[in-house]
FIBA-804387 format. One line per field, with one value per residue (C-alpha): residue in one letter; x, y, z. Coordinates in Angstrom, 2 decimals, padded with zeros to 5 digits. Layout:
BEGIN
resn A,...
px X,...
py Y,...
pz Z,...
END
This chain:
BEGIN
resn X,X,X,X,X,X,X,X,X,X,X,X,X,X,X,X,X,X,X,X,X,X,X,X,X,X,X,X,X,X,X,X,X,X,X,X,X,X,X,X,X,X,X,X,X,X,X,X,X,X,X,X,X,X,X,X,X,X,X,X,X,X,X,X,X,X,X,X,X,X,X,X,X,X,X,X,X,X,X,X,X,X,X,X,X,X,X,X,X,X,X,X,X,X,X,X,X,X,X,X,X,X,X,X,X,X,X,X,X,X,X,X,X,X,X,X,X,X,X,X,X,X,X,X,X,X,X,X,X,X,X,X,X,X,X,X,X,X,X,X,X,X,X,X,X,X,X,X,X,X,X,X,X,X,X,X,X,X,X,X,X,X,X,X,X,X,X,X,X,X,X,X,X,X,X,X,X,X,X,X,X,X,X,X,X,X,X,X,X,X,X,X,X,X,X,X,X,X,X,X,X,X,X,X,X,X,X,X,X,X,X,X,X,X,X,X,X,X,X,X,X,X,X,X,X,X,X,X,X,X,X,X,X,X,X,X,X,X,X,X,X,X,X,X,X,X,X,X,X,X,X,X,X,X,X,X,X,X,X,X,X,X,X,X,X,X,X,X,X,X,X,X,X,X,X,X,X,X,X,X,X,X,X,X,X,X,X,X,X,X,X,X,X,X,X,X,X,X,X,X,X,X,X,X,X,X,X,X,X,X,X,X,X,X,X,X,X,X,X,X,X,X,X,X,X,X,X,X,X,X,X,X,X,X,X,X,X,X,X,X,X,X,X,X,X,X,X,X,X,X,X,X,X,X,X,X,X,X,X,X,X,X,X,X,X,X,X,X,X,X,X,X,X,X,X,X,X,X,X,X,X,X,X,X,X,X,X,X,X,X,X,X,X,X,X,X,X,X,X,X,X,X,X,X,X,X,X,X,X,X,X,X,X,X,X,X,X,X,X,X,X,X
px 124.94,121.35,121.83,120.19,117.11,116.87,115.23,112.96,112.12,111.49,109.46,107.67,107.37,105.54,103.03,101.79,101.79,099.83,097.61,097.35,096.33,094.10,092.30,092.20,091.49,088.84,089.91,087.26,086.91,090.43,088.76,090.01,087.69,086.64,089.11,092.15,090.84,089.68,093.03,092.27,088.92,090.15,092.40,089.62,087.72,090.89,090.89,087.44,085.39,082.52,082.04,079.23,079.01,076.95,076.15,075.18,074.36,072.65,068.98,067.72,070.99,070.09,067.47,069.50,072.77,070.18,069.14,071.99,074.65,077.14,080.15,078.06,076.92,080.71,081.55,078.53,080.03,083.55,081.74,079.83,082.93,084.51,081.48,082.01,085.71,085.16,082.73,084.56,087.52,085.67,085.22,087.48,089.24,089.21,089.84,086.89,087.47,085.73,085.66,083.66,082.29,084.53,086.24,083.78,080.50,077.95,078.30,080.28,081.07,081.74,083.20,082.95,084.85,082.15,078.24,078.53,080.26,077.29,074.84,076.33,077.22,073.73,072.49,074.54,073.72,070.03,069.79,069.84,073.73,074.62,076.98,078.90,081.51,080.20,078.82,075.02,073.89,076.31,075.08,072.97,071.15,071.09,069.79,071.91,070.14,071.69,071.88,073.32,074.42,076.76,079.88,080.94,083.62,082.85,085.16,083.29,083.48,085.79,085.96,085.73,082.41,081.62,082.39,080.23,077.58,077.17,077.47,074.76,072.49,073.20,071.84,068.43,068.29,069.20,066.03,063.77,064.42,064.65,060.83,059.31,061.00,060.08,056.21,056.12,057.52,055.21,052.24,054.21,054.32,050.48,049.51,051.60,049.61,046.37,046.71,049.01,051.00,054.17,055.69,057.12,060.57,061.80,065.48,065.65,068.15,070.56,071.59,074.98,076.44,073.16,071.86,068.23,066.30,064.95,063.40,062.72,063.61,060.57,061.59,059.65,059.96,057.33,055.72,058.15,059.82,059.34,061.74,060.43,061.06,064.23,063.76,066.51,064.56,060.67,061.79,063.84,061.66,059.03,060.56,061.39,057.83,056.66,054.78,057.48,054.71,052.06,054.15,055.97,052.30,051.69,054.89,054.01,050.65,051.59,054.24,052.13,049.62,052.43,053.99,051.15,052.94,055.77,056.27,054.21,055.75,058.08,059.81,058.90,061.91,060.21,062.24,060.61,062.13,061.49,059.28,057.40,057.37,055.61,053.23,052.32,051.51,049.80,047.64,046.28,046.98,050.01,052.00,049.66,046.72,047.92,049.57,046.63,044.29,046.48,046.25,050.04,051.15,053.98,056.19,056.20,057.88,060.83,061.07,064.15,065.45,068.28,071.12,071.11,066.66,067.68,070.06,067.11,065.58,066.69,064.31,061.64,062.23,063.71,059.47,058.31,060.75,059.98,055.82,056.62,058.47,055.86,053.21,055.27,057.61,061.24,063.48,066.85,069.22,069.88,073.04,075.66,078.95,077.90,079.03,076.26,077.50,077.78,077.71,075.72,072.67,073.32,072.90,070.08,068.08,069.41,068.16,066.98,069.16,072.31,072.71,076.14,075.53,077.26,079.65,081.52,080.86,082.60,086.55,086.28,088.40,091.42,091.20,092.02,089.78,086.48,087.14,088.25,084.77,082.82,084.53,083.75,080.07,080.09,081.34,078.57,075.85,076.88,076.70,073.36,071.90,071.33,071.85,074.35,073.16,075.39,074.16,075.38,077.22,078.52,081.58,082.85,085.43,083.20,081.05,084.16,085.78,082.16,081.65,085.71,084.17,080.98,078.81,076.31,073.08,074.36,072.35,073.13,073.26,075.76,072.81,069.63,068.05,065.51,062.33,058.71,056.59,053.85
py 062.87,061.83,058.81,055.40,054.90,052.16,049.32,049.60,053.46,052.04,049.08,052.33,054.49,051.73,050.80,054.26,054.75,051.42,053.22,056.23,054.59,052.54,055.80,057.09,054.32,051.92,047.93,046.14,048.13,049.85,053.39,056.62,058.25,061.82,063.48,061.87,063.16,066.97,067.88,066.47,068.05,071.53,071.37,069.98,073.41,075.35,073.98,074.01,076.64,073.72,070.37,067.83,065.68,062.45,060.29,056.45,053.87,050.31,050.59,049.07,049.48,048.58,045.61,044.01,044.06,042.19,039.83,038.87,039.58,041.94,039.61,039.24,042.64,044.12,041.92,043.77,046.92,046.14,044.70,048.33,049.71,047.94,048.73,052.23,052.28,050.32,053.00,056.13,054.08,054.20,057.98,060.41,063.63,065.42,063.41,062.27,061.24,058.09,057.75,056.77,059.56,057.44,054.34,051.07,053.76,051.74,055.27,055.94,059.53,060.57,064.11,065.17,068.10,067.86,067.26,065.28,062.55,063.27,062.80,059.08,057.84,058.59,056.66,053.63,053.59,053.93,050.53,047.35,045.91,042.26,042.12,039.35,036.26,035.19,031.70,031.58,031.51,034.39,036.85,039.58,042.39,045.55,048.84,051.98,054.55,058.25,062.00,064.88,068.32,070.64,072.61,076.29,078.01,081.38,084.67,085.04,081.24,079.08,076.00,073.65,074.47,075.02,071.21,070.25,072.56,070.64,067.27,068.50,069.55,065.99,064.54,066.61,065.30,061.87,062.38,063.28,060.77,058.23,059.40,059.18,056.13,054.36,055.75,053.83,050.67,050.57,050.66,047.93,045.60,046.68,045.26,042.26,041.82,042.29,040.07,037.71,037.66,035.59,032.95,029.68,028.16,025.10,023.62,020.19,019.31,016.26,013.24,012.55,009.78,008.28,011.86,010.74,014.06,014.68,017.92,021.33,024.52,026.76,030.31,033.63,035.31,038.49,038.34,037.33,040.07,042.70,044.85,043.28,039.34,039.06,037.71,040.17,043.10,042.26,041.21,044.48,046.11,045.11,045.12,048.77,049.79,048.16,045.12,042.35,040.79,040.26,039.50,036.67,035.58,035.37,033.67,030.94,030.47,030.31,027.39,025.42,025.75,024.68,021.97,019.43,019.12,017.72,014.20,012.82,012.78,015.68,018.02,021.49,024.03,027.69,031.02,033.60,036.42,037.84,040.40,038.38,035.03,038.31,038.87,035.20,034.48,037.50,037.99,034.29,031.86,031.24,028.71,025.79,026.76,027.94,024.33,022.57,024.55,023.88,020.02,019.72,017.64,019.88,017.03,017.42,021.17,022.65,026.36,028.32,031.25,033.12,034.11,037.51,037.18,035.71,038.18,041.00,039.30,036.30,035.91,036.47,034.62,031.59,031.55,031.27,028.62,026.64,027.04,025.62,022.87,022.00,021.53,019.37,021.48,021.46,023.88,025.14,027.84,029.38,030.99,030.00,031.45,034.83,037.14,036.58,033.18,032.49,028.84,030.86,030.53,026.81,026.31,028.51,026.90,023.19,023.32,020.04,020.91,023.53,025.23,026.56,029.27,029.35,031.54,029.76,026.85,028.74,027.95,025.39,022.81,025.49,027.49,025.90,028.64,027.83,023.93,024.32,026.87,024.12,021.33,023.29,023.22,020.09,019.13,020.97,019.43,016.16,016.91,018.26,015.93,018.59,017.82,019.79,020.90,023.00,025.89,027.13,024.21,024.92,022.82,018.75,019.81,021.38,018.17,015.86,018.55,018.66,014.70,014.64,016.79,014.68,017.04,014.41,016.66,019.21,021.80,024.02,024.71,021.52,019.28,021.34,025.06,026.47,025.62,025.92,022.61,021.98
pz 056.87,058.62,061.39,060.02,061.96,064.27,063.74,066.62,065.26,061.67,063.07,065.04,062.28,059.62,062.67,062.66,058.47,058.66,061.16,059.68,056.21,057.85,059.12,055.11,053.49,053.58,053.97,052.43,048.89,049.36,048.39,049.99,052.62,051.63,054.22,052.00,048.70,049.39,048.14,044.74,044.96,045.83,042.66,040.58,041.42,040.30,037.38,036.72,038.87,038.96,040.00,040.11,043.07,043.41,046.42,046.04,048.00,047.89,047.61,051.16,052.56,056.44,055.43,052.73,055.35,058.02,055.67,053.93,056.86,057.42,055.93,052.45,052.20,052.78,049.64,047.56,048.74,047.22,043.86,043.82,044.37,041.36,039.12,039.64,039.23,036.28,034.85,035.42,033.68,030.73,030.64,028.57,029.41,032.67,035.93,038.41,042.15,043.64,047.72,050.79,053.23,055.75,056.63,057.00,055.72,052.90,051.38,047.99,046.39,043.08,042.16,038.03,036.53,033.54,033.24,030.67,032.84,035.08,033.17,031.71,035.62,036.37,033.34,034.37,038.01,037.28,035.80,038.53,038.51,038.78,041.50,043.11,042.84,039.62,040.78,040.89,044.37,045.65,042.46,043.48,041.38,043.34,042.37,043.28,044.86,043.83,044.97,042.85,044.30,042.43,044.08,043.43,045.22,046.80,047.34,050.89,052.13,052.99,050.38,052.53,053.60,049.75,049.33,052.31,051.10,047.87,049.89,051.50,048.26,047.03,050.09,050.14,046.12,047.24,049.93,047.43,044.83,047.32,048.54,044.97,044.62,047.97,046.95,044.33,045.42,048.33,046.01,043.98,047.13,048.62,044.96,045.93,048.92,047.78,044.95,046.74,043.72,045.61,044.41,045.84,044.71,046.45,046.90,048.02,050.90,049.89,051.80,050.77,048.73,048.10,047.01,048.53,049.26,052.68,052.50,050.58,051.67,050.44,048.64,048.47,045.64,043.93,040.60,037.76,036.28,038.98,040.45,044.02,042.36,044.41,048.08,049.39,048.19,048.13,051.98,052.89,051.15,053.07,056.18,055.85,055.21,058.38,056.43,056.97,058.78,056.05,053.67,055.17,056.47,052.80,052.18,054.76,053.52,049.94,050.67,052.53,050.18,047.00,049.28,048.47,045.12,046.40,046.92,049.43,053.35,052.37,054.96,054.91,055.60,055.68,056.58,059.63,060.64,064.59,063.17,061.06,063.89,065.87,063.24,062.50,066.18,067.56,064.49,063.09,066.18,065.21,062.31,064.27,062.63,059.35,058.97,060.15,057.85,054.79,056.01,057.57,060.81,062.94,062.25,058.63,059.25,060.39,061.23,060.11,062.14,061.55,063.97,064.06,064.12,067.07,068.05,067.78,071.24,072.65,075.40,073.36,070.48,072.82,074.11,071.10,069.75,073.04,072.42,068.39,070.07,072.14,069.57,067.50,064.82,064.50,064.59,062.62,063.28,059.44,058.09,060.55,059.49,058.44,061.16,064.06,064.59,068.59,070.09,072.83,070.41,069.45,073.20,074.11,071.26,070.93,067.29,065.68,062.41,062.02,058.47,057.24,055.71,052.35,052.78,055.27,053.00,050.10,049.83,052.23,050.34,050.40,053.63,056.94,059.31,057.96,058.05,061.92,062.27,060.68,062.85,066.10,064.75,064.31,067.62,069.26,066.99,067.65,071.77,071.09,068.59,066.31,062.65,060.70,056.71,054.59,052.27,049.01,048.10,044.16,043.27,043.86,045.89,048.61,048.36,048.99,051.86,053.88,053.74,055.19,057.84,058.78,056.71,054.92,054.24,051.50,049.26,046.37,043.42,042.59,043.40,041.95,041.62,043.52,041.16,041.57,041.60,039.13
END
């Protein structure tokens, strides 16, 4: 008869299954790394002497995590995830096997028995996917970016290193198509450029209860209908090809140019990132003289940077932010909440305005974490006179939790859509 084990040993003994699970699996999508699954794989080339292997990943992968933050691009990752579980689902017969190359990796891989399953996955990734929490501003379409190798045992080699060997095909076809498509797109965006084909959406920015509007938040977007039309991707895009810089130039010049049609004495918000606050000011004189030239007073316009822009160099960026002071323009610190947030910042900066970034806003009337978060930003805007707006804001019961808070200058979708101005 076996002694019981004691509780100390079983408290012992989950600690390290916990830990050894967490080494397998991954926590955000809950897939299995490739290391957990090769035994499924070996006995999937038993059975069938052949099997198709595709990588996928996120088009823009590295930009689209910068822009949107690491927090909101780990929840695209579990929606891909559940868009390709979902798919296989829906296929008949012999087994497939869905994983990550490893824990926390952006990089999912799909193992098919038959090339007939193959040849439908790739059909449905091909297409752009709507991803997200199903409410408005958090939906995102995202194309899928694919690879596809095949894997055939040998006599003479070990089959591990057959199943790394067609890993490694898939990459090299991943390479490729990712060159012809990248070609492309750049010629897409250079047309963008040359025909400054951007558009300008604005959001206004609430004053809560009288819901009095004291400023619009101005939008890039590309041409209508384009696969570059989203911001995340014309910007990532563009960011990857080393021409972040002209096309938020563009961007700037565009809204400034739009913003006469809103009503008059209106507050400008516009977005810069470090590379393109670089650009603007080494290569025109800076936003002074675009706003002057498009006939705007500093005053009227407040500059948006986001944490983790400022994250890329504070020094730098803190010199620049001081020089845009000094000629008259205001200052925010966007997207607080989503992962880069630091008080350090707040204080390095002292930013006229503070925006929440919405997800932190998000679940705020039910979870006690991001109302003490938003409380401690509070505190500090209040000690720095810095005015606190929050992002994203979708449903009554946010509305109701921020005012509870001291949150009076909301935007989202609740109160209007980003829209262009005629």
């Amino acid at each position: 008869m076996s002694e019981p084990v004691a509780p100390s040993e079983s408290a012992e003994l989950t600690t390290q299954l916990l830990q050894y699970r967490a080494s397998l699996f991954d926590p955000g999508t809950g897939l299995p790394s490739l290391p957990a699954v090769m035994d499924q794989i070996r006995k999937m080339l038993e059975d069938q002497r052949s099997v198709q292997v595709l990588v996928i990943r996120i088009e823009q992968e590295q930009s689209l995590e910068l822009i949107v933050g690491w927090e909101r691009y780990d929840a695209l990752l579990q929606s891909v995830a559940e868009y390709l579980k979902e798919s296989l689902s829906s296929f008949r017969g012999a087994g497939s096997v869905l994983c990550q190359d490893h824990v926390r990796g952006d990089r999912f891989l799909v193992f098919l028995p038959d090339r007939r399953q193959t040849g439908r996955l790739l059909e449905l990734v091909s297409e752009p996917i709507v991803v997200g929490s199903g409410e408005p501003a958090e939906t995102f379409t995202l194309g899928l970016r694919v690879g596809q190798g095949s894997i055939r045992p040998r006599p003479s080699q070990r089959i591990e290193r057959c199943i790394f060997g067609g890993l490694e095909e898939a990459e090299k076809d991943f390479s490729r198509r990712r060159r012809e498509l990248d070609l492309s797109r750049l010629r897409e965006l250079q047309q963008i450029l040359r025909s400054r084909s951007v558009r300008t959406l604005f959001q206004p920015i609430f004053r809560v209860p009288q819901r009095t509007i004291v400023g619009y938040e101005a939008l890039c977007r590309g041409p209508e209908g384009s696969y570059l039309e989203p911001a995340e991707r014309i910007l990532g895009f563009a960011e990857r090809s080393g021409m972040l810089g002209e096309l938020e130039e563009l961007c700037i010049e565009k809204a400034l140019s739009n913003g006469h049609r809103l009503p008059l004495g209106s507050t400008l918000f516009l977005n810069l990132s470090f590379r393109g606050l670089e650009y603007l000011e080494g290569e025109r004189g800076g936003l002074m003289v675009l706003a002057r030239q498009a006939g705007w007073s500093p005053r009227e316009i407040v500059l948006e940077i986001t944490e983790h822009t400022y994250a890329e160099d504070p020094e730098r960026i803190l010199k620049r932010v001081m020089k845009l002071r000094s000629q008259g323009f205001r200052v925010a610190i966007d997207d607080m909440g989503t992962g880069y947030s630091s008080l350090h910042t707040l204080a390095d900066v002292k930013p006229d305005y503070i925006k929440l970034d919405g997800m932190l806003v998000q679940g705020i009337a039910t979870e006690p974490i991001k109302r003490n978060l938003i409380s401690a930003i509070i505190g500090f805007a209040h000690t720095s006179q810095s005015l606190v707006i929050a992002e994203g804001v979708e449903r009554q019961e946010e509305v109701t939790a921020l005012q509870d808070l001291g949150v009076f200058l909301l935007q989202g979708f609740f109160f209007a859509r980003p829209k262009a101005v005629e």
